[in-house]
N, C-alpha and C positions, 0 to 999 in steps of 0.2 A: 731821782732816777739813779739806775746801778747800770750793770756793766751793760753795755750795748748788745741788743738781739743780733742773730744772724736776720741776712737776709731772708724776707719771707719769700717760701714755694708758691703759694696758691691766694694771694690774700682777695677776701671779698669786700674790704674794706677800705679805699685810699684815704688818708686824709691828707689834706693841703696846709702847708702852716708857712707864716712869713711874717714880713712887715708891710703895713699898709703900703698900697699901692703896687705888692710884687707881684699881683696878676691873679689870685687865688680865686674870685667869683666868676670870672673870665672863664681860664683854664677849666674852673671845674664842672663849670655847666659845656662847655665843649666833649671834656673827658666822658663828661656823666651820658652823653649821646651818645661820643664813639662806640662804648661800652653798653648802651642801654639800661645804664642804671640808675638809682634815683642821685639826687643833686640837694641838697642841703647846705645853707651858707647859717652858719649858725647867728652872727647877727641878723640875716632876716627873720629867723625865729622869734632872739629876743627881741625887735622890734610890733612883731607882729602881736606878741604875749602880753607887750606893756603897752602898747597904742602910743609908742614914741619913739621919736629915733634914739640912733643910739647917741649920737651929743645933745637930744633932751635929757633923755638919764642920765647923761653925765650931768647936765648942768642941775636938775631938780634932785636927783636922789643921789648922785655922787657914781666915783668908780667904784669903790666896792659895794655897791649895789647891785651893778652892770657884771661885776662879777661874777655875781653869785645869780644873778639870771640868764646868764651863758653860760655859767657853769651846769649847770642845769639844762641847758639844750643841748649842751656835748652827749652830755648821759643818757640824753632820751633817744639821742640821733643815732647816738655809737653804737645803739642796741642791734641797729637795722645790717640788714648787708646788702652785698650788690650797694655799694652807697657809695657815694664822693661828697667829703663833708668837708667845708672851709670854714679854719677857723677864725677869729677875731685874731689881731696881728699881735695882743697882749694874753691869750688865753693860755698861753702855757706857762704864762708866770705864776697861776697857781698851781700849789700841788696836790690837790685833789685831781685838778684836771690831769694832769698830769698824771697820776698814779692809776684812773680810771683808763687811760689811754693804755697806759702798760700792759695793765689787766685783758685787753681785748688779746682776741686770738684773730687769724688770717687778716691779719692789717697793715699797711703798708703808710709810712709818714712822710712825704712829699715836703723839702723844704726850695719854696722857691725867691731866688736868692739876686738880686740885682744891688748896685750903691744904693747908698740913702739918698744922693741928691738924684737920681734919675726915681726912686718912688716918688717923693717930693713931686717931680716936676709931674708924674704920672696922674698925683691929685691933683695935683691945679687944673690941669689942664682938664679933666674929666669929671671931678666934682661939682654941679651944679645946686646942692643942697645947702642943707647948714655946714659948716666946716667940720671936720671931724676932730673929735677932741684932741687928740695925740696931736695933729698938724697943729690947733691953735695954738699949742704949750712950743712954743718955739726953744725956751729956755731949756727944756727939759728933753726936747728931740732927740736929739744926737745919743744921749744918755739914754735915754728909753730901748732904740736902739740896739745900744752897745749890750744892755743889761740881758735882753733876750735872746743877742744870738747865739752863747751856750747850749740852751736848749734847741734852735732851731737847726744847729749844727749838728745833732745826734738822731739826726731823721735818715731815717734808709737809706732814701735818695737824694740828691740835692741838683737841682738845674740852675744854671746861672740863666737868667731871662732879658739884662738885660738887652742885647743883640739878637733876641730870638724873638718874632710871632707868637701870638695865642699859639693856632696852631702849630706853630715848630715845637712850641714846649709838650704842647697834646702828643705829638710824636717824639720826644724824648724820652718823656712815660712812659708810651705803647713799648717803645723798642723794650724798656726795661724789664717788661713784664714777655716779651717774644717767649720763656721757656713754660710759660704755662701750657699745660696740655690741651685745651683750646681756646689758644690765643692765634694757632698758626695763619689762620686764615685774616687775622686780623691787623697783625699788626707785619706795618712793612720797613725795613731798615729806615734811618736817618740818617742825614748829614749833618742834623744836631745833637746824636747823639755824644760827641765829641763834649758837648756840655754839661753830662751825664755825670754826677758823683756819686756812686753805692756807697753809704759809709753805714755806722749803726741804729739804734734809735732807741727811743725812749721806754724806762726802763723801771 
């Protein structure tokens, strides 16, 4: 990634990106209604594609396997508009992803952004599957972490979530987007908008 975009005018495209457990399949099937648009978590894709979760892939064919079969759901998905796509909480560590995301036009990069130990507690508490691979690597947590928030910090927008509702983050977004030309009717001031960080995005 190079220098940070301007703010998008018009985007038909949100993406969600974070660390497990920052709200992003949540938010974004909420979003994806407020808006009436489609809703895309790109790990249900690649689960759906391989007929496994995604900490079977991990454990049978590895992460870069996982990679590179979500990397490949970004692409397909990113094509679409009117769309709310979340991504896996490591997806922009590659840069192909990365550079395809650049490449889009009317897109908007949502990073939602809470501690590590309140995601943390957000999977345990909500996790009823197999465990997800990042949470079992406990050694490597914290680090994983660290490594990504680079990226995750050159998104558009940035919400801190973790004091805020599903929907108060849904209306942190809305507000953001109030200057769309028809957005008026839709979207109505917050009290969370105070949460709100415009900064650049990926590039």
């Amino acid at each position: 990634m190079s220098d940070p975009a301007s703010f998008p005018e018009n985007p038909s495209r949100i993406i969600l990106t974070g660390f497990m457990g920052a709200g992003k399949t949540t938010v974004g099937a909420l979003l994806a209604k407020r808006l009436g648009w489609a809703f895309v978590d790109s790990d249900h894709v690649v689960e759906k594609r391989a007929a496994m979760t995604v900490a079977q892939i991990f454990e049978q064919r590895g992460e870069a396997a996982f990679r590179e079969l979500e990397a490949a759901a970004v692409r397909e998905a990113g094509c679409e508009h009117r769309l709310i796509l979340a991504l896996g909480g490591g997806a922009l560590e590659i840069p192909a992803t990365r550079e395809f995301l650049a490449s889009l036009t009317e897109i908007m990069i949502v990073f939602l952004e809470a501690p590590l130990e309140t995601m943390i507690t957000r999977c345990a508490r909500h996790d009823s599957g197999p465990v997800r691979p990042v949470l079992a690597d406990q050694a490597r947590l914290a680090e994983r972490w660290r490594q990504r928030l680079p990226w995750y910090r050159r998104a558009h927008l940035t919400v801190q979530t973790e004091k805020l509702s599903p929907q108060a983050v849904v209306e942190c977004i809305m507000e953001s987007l109030k200057s769309w030309p028809d957005a008026g009717d839709r979207v109505t001031p917050s009290s969370s908008a105070q949460a709100c960080d415009k900064r650049g995005i990926l590039a």
